[in-house]
mmCIF file of the protein (N, C-alpha, C, O) and its ligand, coordinates in Angstrom:
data_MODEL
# 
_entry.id   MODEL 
# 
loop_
_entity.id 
_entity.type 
_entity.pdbx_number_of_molecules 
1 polymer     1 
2 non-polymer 1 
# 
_entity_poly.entity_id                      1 
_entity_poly.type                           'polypeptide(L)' 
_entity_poly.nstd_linkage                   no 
_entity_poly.nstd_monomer                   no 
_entity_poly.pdbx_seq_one_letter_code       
;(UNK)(UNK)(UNK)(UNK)(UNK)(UNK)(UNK)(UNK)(UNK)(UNK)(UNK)(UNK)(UNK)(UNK)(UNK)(UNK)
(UNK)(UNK)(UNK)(UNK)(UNK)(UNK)(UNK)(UNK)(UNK)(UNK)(UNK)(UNK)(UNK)(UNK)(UNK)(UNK)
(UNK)(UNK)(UNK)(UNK)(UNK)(UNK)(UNK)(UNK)(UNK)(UNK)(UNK)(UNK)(UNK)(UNK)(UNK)(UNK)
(UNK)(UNK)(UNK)(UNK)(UNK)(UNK)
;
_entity_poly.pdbx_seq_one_letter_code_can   XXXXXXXXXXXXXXXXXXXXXXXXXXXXXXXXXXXXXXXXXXXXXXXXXXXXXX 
_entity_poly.pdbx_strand_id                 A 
# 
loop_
_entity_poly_seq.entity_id 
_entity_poly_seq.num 
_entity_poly_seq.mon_id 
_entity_poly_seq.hetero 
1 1  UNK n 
1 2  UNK n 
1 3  UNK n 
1 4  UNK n 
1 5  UNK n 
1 6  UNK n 
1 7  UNK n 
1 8  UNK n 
1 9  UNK n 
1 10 UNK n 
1 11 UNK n 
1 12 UNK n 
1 13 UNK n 
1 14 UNK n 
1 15 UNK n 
1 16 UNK n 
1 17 UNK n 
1 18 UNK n 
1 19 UNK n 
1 20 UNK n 
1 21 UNK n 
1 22 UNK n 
1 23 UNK n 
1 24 UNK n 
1 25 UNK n 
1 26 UNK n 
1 27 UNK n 
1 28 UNK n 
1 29 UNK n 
1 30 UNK n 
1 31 UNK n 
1 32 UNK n 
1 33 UNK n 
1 34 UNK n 
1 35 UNK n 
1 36 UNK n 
1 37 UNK n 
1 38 UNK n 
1 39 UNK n 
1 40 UNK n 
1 41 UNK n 
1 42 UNK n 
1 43 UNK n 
1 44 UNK n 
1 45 UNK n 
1 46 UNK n 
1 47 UNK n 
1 48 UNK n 
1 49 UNK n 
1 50 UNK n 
1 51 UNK n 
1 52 UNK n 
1 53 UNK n 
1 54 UNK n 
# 
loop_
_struct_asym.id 
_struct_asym.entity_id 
A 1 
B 2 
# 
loop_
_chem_comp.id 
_chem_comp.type 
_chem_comp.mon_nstd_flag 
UNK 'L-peptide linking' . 
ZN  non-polymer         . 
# 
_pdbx_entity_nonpoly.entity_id   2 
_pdbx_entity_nonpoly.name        ? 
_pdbx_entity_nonpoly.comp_id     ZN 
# 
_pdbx_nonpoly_scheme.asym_id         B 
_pdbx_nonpoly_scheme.entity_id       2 
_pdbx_nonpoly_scheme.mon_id          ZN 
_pdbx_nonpoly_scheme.ndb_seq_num     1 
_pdbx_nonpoly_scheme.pdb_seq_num     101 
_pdbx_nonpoly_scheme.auth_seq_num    101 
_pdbx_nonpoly_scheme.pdb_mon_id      ZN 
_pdbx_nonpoly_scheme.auth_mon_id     ZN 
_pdbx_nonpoly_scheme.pdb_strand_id   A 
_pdbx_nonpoly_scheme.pdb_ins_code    . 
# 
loop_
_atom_site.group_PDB 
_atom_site.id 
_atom_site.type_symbol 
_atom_site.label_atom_id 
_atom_site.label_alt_id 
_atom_site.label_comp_id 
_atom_site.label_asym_id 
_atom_site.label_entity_id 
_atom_site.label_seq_id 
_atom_site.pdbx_PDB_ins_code 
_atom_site.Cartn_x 
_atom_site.Cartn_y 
_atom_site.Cartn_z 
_atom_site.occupancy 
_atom_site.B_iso_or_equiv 
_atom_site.pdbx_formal_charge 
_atom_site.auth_seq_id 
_atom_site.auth_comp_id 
_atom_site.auth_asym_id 
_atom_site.auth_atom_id 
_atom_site.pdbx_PDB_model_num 
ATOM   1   N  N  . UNK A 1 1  ? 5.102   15.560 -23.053 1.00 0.00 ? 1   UNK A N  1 
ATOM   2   C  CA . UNK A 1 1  ? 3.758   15.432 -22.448 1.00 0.00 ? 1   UNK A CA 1 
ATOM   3   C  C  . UNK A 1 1  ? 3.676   16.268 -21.170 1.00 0.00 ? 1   UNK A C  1 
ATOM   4   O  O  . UNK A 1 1  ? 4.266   16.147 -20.097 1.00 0.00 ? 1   UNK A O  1 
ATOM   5   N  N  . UNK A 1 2  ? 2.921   17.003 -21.529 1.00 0.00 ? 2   UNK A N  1 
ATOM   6   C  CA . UNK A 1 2  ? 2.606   18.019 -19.702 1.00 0.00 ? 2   UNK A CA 1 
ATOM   7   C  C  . UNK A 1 2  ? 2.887   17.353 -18.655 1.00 0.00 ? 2   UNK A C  1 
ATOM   8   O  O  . UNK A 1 2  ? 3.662   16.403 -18.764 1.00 0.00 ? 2   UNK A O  1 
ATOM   9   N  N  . UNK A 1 3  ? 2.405   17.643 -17.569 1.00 0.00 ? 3   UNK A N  1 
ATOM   10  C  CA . UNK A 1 3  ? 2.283   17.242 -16.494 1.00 0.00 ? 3   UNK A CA 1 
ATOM   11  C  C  . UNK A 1 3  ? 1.210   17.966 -15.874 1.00 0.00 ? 3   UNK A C  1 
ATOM   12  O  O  . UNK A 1 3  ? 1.267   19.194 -15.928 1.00 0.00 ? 3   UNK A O  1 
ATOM   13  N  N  . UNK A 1 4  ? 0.153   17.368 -15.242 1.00 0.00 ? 4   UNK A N  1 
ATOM   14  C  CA . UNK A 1 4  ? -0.820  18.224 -14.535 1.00 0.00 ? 4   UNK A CA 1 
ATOM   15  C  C  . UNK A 1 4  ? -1.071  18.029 -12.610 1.00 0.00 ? 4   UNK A C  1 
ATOM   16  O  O  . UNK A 1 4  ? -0.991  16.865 -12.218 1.00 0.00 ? 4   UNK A O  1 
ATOM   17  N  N  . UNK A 1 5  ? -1.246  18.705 -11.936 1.00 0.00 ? 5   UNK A N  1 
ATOM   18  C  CA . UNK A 1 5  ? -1.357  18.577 -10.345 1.00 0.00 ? 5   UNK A CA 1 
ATOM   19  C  C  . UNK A 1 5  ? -2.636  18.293 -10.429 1.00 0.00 ? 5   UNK A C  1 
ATOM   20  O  O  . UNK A 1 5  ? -3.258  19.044 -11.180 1.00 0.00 ? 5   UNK A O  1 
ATOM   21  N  N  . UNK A 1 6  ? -3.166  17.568 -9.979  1.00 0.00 ? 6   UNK A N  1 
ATOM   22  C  CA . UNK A 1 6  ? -4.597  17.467 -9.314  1.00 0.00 ? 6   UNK A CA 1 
ATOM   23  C  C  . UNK A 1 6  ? -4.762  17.675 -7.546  1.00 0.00 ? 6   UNK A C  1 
ATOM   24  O  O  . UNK A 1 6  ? -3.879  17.649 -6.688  1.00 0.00 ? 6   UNK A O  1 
ATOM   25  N  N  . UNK A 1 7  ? -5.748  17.816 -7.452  1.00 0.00 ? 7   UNK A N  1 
ATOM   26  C  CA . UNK A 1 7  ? -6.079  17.767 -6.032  1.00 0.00 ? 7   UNK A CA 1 
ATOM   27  C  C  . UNK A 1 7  ? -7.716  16.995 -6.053  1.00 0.00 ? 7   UNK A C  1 
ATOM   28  O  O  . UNK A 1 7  ? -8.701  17.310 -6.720  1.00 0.00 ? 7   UNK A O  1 
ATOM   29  N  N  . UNK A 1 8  ? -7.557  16.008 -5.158  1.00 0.00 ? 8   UNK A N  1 
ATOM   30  C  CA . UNK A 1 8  ? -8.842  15.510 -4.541  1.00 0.00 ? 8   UNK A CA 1 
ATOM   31  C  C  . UNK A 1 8  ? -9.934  16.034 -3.929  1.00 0.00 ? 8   UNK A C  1 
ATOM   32  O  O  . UNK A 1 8  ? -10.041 16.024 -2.702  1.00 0.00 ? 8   UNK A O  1 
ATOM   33  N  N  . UNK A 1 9  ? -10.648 16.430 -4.557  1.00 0.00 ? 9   UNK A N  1 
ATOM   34  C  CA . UNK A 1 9  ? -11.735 17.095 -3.431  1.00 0.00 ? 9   UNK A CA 1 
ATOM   35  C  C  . UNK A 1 9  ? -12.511 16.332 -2.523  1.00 0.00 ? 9   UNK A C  1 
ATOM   36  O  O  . UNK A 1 9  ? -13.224 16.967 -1.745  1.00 0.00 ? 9   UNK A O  1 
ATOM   37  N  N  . UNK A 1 10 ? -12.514 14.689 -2.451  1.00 0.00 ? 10  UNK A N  1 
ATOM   38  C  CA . UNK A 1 10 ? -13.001 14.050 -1.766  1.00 0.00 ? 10  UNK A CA 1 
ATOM   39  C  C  . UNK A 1 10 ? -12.105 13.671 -0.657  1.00 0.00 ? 10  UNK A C  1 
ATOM   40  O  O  . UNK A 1 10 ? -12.481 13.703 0.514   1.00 0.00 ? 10  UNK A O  1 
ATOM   41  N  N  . UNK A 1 11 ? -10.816 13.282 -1.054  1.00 0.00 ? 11  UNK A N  1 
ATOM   42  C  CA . UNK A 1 11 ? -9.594  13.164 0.020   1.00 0.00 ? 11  UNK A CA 1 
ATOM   43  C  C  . UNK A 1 11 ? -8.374  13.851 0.417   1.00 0.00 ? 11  UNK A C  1 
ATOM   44  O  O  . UNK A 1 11 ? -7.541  13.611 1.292   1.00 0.00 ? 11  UNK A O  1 
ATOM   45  N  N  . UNK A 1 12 ? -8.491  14.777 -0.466  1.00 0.00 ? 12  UNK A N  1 
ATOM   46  C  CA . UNK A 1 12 ? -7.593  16.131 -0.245  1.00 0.00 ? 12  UNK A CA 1 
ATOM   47  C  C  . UNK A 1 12 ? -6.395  15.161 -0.910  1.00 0.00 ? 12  UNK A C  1 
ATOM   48  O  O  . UNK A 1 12 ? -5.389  15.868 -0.853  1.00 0.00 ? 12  UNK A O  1 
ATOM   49  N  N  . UNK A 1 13 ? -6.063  13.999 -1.456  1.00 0.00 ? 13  UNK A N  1 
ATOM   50  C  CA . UNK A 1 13 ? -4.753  13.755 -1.948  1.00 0.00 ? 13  UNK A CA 1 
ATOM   51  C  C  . UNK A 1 13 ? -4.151  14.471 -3.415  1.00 0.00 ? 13  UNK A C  1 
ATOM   52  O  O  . UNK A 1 13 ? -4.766  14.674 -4.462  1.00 0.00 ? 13  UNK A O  1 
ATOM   53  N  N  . UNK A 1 14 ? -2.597  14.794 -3.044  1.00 0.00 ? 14  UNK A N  1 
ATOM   54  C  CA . UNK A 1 14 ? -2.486  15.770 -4.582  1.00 0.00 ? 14  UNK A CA 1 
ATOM   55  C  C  . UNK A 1 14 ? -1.700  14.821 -5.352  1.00 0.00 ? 14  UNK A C  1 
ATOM   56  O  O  . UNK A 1 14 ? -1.054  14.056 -4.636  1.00 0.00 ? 14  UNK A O  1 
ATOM   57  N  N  . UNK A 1 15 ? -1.571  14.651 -6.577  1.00 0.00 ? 15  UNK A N  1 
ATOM   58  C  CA . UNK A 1 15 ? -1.374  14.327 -6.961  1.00 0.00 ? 15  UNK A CA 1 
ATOM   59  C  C  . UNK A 1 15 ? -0.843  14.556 -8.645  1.00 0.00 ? 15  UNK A C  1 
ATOM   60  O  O  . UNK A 1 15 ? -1.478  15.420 -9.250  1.00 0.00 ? 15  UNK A O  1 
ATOM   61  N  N  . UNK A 1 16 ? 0.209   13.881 -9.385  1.00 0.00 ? 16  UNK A N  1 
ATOM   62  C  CA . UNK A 1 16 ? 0.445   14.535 -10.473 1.00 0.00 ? 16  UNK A CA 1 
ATOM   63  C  C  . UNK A 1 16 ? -0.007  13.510 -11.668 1.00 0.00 ? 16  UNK A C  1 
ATOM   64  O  O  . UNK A 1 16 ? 0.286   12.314 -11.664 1.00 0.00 ? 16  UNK A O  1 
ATOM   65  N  N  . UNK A 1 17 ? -0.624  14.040 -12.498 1.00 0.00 ? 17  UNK A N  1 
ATOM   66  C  CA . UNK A 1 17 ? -0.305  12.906 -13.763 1.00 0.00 ? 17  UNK A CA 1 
ATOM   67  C  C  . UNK A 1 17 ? -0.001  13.770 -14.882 1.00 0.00 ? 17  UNK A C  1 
ATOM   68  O  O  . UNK A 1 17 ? -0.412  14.929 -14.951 1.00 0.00 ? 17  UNK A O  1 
ATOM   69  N  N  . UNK A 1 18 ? 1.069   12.937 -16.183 1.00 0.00 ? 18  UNK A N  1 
ATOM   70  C  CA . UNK A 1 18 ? 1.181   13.353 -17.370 1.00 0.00 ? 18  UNK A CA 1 
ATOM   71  C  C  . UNK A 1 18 ? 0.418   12.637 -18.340 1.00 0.00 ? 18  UNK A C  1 
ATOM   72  O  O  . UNK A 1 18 ? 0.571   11.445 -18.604 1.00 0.00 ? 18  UNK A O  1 
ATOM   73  N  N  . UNK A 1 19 ? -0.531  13.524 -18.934 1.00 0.00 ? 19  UNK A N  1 
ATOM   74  C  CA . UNK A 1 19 ? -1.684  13.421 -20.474 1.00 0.00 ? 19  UNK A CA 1 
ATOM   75  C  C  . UNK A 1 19 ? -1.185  13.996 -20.868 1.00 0.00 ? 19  UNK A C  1 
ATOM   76  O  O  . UNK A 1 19 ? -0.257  14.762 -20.609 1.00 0.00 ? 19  UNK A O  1 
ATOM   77  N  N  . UNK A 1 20 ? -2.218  13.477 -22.250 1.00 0.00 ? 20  UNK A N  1 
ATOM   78  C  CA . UNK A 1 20 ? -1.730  14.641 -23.467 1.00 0.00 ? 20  UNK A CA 1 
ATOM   79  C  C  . UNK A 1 20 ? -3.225  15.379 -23.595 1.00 0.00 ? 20  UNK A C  1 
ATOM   80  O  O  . UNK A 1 20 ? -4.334  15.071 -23.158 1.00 0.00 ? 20  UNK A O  1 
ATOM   81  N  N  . UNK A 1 21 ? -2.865  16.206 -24.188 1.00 0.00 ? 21  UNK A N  1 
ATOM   82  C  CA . UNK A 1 21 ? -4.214  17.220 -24.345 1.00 0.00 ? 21  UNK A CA 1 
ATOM   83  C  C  . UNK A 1 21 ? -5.408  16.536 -24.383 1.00 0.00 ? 21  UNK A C  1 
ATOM   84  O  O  . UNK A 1 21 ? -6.243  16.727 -23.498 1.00 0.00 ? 21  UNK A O  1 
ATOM   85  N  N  . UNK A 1 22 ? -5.614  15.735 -25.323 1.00 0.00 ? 22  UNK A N  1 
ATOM   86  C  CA . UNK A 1 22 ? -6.914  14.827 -25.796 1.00 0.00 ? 22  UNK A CA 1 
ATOM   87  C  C  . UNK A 1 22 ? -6.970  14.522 -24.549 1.00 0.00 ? 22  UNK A C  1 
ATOM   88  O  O  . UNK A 1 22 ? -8.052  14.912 -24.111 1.00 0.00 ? 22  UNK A O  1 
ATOM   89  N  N  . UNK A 1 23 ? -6.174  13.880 -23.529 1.00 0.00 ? 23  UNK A N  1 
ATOM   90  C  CA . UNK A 1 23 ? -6.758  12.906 -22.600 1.00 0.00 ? 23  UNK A CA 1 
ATOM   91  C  C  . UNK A 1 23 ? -7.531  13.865 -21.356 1.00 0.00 ? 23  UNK A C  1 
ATOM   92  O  O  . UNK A 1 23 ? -8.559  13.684 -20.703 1.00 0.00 ? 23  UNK A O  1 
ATOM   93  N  N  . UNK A 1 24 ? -6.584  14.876 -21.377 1.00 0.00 ? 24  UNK A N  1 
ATOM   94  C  CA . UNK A 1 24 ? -6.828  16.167 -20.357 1.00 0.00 ? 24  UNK A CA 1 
ATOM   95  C  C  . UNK A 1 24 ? -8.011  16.671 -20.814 1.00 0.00 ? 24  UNK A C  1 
ATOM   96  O  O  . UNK A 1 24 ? -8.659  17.109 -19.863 1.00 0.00 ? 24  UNK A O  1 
ATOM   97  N  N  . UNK A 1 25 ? -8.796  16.848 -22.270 1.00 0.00 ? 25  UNK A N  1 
ATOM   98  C  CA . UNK A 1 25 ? -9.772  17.372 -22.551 1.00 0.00 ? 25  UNK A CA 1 
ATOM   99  C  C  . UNK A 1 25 ? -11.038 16.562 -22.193 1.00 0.00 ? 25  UNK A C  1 
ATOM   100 O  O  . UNK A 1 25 ? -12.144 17.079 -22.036 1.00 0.00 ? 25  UNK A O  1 
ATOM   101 N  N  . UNK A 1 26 ? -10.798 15.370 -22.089 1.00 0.00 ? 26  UNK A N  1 
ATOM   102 C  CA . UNK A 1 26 ? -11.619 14.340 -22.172 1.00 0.00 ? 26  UNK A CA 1 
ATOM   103 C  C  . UNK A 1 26 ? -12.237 14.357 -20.394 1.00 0.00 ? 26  UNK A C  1 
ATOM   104 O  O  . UNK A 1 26 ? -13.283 13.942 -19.897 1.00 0.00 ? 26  UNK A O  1 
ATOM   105 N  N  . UNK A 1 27 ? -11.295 14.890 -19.939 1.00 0.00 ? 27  UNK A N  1 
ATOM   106 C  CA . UNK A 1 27 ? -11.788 15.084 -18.479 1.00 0.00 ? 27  UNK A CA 1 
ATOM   107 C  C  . UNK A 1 27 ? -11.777 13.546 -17.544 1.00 0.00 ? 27  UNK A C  1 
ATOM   108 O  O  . UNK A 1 27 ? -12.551 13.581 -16.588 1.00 0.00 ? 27  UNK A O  1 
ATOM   109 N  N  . UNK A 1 28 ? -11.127 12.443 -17.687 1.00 0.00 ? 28  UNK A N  1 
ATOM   110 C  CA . UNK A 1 28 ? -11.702 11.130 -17.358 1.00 0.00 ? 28  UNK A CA 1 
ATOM   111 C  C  . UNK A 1 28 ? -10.324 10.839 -15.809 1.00 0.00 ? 28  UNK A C  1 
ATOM   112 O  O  . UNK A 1 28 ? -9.986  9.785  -15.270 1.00 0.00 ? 28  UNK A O  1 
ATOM   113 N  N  . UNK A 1 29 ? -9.842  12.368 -15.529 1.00 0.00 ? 29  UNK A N  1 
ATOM   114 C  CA . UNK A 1 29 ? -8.592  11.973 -14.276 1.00 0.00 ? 29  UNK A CA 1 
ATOM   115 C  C  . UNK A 1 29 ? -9.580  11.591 -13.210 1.00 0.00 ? 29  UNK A C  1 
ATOM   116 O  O  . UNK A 1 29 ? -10.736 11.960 -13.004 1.00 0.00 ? 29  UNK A O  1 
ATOM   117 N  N  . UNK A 1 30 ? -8.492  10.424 -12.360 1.00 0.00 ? 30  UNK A N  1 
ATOM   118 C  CA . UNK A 1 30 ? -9.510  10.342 -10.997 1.00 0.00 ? 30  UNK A CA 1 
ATOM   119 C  C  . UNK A 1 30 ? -8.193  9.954  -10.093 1.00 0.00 ? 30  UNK A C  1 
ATOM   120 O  O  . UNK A 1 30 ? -7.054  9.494  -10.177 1.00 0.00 ? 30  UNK A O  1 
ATOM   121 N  N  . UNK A 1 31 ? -8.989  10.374 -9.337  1.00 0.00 ? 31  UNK A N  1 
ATOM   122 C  CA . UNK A 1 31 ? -7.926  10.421 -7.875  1.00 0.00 ? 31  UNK A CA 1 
ATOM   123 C  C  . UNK A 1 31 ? -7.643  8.588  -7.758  1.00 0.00 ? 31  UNK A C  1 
ATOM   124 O  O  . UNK A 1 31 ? -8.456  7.669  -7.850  1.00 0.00 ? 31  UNK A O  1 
ATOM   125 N  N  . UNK A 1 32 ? -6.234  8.568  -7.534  1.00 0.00 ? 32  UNK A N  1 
ATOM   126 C  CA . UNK A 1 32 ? -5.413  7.509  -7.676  1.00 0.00 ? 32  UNK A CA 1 
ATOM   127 C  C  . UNK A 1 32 ? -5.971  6.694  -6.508  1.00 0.00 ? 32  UNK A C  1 
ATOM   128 O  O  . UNK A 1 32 ? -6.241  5.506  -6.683  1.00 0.00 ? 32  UNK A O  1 
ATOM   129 N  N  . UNK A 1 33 ? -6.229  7.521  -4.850  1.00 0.00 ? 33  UNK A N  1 
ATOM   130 C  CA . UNK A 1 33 ? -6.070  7.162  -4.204  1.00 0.00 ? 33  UNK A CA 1 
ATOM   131 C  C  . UNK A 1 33 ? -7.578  6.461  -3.478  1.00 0.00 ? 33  UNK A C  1 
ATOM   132 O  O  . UNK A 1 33 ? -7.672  5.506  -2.708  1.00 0.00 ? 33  UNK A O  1 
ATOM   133 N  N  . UNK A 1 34 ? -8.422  7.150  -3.931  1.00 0.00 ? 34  UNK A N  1 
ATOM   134 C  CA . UNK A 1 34 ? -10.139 7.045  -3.568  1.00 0.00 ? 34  UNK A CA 1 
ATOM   135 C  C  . UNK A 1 34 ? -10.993 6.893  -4.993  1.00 0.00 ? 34  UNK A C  1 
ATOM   136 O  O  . UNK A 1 34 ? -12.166 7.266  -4.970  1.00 0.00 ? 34  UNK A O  1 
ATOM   137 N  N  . UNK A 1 35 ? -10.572 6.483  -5.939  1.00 0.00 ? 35  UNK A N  1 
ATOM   138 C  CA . UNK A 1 35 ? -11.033 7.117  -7.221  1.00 0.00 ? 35  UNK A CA 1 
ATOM   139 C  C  . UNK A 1 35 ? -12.144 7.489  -7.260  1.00 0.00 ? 35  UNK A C  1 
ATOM   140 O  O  . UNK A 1 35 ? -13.094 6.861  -7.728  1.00 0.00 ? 35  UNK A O  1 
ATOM   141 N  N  . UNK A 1 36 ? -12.170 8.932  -6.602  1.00 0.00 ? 36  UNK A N  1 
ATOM   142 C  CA . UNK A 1 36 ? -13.095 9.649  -6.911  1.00 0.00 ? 36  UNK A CA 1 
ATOM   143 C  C  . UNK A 1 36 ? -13.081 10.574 -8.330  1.00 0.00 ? 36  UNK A C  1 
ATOM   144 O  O  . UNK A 1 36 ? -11.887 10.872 -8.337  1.00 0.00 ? 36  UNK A O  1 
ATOM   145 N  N  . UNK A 1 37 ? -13.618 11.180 -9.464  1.00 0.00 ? 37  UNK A N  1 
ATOM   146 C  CA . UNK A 1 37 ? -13.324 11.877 -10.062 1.00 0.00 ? 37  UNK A CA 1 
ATOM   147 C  C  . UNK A 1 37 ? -13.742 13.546 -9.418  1.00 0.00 ? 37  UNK A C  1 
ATOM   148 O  O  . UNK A 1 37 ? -13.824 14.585 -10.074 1.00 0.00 ? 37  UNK A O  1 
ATOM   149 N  N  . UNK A 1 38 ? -13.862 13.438 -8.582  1.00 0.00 ? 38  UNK A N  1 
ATOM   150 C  CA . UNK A 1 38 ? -14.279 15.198 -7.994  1.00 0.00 ? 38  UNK A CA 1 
ATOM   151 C  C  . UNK A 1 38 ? -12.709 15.615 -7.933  1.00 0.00 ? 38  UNK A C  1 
ATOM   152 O  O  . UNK A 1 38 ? -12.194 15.761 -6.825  1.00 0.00 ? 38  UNK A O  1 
ATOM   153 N  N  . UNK A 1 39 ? -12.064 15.777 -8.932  1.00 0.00 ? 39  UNK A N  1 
ATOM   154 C  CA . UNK A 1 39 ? -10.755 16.158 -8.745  1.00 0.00 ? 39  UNK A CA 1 
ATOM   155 C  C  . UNK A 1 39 ? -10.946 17.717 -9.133  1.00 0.00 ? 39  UNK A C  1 
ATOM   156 O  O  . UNK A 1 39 ? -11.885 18.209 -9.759  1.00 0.00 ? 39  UNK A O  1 
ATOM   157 N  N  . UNK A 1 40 ? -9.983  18.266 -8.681  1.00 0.00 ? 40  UNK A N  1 
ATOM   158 C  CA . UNK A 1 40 ? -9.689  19.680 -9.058  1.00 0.00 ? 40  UNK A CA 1 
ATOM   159 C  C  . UNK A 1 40 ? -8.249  19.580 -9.662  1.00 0.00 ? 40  UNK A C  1 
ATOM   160 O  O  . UNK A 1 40 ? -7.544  18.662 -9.244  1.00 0.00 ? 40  UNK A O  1 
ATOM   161 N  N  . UNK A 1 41 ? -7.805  20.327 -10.488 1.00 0.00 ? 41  UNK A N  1 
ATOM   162 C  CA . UNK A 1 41 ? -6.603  20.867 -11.394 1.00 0.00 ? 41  UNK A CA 1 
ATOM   163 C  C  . UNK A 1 41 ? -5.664  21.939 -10.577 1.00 0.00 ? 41  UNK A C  1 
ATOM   164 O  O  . UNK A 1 41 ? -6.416  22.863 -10.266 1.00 0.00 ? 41  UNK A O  1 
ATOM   165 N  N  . UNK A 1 42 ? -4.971  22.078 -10.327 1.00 0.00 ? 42  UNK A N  1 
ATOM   166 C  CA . UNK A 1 42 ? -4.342  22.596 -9.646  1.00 0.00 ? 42  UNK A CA 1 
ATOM   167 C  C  . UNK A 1 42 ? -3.165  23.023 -10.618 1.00 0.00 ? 42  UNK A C  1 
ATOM   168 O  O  . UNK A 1 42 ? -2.141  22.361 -10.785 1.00 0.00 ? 42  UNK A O  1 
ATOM   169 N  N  . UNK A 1 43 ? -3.500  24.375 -11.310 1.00 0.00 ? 43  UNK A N  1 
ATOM   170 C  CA . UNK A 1 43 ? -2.159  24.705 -12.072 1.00 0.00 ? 43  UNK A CA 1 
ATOM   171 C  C  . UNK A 1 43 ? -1.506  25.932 -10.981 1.00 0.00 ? 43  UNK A C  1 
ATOM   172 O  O  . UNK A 1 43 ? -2.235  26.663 -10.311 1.00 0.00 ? 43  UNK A O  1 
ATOM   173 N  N  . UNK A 1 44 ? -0.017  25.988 -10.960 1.00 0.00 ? 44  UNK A N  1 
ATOM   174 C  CA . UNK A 1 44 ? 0.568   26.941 -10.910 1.00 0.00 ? 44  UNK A CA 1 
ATOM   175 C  C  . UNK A 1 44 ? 1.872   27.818 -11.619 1.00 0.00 ? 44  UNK A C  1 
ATOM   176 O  O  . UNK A 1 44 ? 2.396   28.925 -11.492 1.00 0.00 ? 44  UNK A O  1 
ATOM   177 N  N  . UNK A 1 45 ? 2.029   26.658 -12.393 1.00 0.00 ? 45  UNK A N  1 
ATOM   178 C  CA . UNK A 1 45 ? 3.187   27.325 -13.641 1.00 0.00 ? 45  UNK A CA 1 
ATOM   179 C  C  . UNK A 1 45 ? 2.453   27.312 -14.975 1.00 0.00 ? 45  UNK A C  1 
ATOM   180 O  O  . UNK A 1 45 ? 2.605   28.207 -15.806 1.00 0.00 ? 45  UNK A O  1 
ATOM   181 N  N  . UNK A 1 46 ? 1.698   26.323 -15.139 1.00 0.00 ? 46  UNK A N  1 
ATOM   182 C  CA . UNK A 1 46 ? 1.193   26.595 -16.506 1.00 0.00 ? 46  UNK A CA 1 
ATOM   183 C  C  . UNK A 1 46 ? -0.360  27.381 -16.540 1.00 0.00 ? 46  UNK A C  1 
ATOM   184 O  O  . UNK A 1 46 ? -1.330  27.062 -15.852 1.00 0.00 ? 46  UNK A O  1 
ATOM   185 N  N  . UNK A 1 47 ? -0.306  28.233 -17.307 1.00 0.00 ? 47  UNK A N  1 
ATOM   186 C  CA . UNK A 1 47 ? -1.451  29.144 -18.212 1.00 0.00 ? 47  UNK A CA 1 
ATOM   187 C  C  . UNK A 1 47 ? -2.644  28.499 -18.847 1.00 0.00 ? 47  UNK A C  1 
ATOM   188 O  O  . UNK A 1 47 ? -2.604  29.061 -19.941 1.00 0.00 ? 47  UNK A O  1 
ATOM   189 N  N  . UNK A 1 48 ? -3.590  27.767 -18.896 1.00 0.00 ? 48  UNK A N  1 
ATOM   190 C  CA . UNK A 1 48 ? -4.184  27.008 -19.748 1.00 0.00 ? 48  UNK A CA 1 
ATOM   191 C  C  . UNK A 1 48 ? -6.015  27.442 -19.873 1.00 0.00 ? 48  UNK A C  1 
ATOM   192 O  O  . UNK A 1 48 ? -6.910  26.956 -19.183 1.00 0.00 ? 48  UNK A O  1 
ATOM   193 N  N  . UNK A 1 49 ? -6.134  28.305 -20.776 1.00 0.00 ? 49  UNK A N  1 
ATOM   194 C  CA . UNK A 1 49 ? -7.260  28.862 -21.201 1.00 0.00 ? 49  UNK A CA 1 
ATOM   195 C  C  . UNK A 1 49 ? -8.240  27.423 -21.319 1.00 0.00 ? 49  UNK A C  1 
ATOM   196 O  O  . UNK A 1 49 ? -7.947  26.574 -22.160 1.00 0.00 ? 49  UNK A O  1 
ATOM   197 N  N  . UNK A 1 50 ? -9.255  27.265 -20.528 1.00 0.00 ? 50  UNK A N  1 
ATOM   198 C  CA . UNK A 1 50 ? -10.036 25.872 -20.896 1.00 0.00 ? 50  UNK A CA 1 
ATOM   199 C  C  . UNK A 1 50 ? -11.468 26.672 -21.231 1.00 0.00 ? 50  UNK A C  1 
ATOM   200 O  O  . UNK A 1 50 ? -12.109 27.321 -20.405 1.00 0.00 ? 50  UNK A O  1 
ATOM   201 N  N  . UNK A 1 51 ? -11.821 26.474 -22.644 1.00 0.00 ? 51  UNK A N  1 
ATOM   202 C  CA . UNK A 1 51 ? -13.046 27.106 -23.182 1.00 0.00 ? 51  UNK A CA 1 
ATOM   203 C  C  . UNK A 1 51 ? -14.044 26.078 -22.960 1.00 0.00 ? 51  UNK A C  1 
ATOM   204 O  O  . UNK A 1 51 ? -15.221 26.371 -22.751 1.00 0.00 ? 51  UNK A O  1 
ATOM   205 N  N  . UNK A 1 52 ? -13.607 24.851 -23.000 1.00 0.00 ? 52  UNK A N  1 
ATOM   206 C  CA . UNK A 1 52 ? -14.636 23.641 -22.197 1.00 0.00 ? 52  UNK A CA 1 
ATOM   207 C  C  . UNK A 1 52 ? -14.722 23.666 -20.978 1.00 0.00 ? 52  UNK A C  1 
ATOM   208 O  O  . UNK A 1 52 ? -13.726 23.993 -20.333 1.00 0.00 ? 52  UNK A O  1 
ATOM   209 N  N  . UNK A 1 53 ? -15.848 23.350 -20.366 1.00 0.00 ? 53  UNK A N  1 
ATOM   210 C  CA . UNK A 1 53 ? -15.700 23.157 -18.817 1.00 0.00 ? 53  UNK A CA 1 
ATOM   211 C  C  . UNK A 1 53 ? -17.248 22.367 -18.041 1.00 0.00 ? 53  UNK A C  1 
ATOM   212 O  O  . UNK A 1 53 ? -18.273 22.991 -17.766 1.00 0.00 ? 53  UNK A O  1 
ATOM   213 N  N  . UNK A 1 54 ? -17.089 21.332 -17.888 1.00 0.00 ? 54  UNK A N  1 
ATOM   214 C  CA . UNK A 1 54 ? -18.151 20.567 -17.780 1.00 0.00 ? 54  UNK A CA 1 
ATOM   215 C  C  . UNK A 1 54 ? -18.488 20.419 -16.592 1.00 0.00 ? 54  UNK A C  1 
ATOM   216 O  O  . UNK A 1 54 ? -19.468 19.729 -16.309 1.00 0.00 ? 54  UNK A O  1 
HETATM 217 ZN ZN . ZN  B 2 .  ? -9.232  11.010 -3.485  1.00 0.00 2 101 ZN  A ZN 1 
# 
């Protein structure tokens, strides 16, 4: 299962979680710490072409 970085755009907290694709597509991450969902993705090792983007 991946692992993805997020970053908070409401509280700046970063954070990691592991989904699986479906869950990552589904878009439903929220910041652990404020649950805000204004999260941002924060890749820097992985490549990930997203043809969705909501
Ligand atoms: Zn937050």
């Amino acid at each position: 299962m991946p692992v993805y970085e997020f970053k908070c755009k409401k509280c700046g907290n970063r954070f990691e979680l592991a989904e699986s694709i479906s869950q990552h597509d589904k878009h439903k991450e929220k910041c652990p710490e404020c649950g805000s969902k204004s999260i941002q993705n924060v890749v820097s090792t992985v490549s990930v072409k997203t043809a969705k983007k909501s």
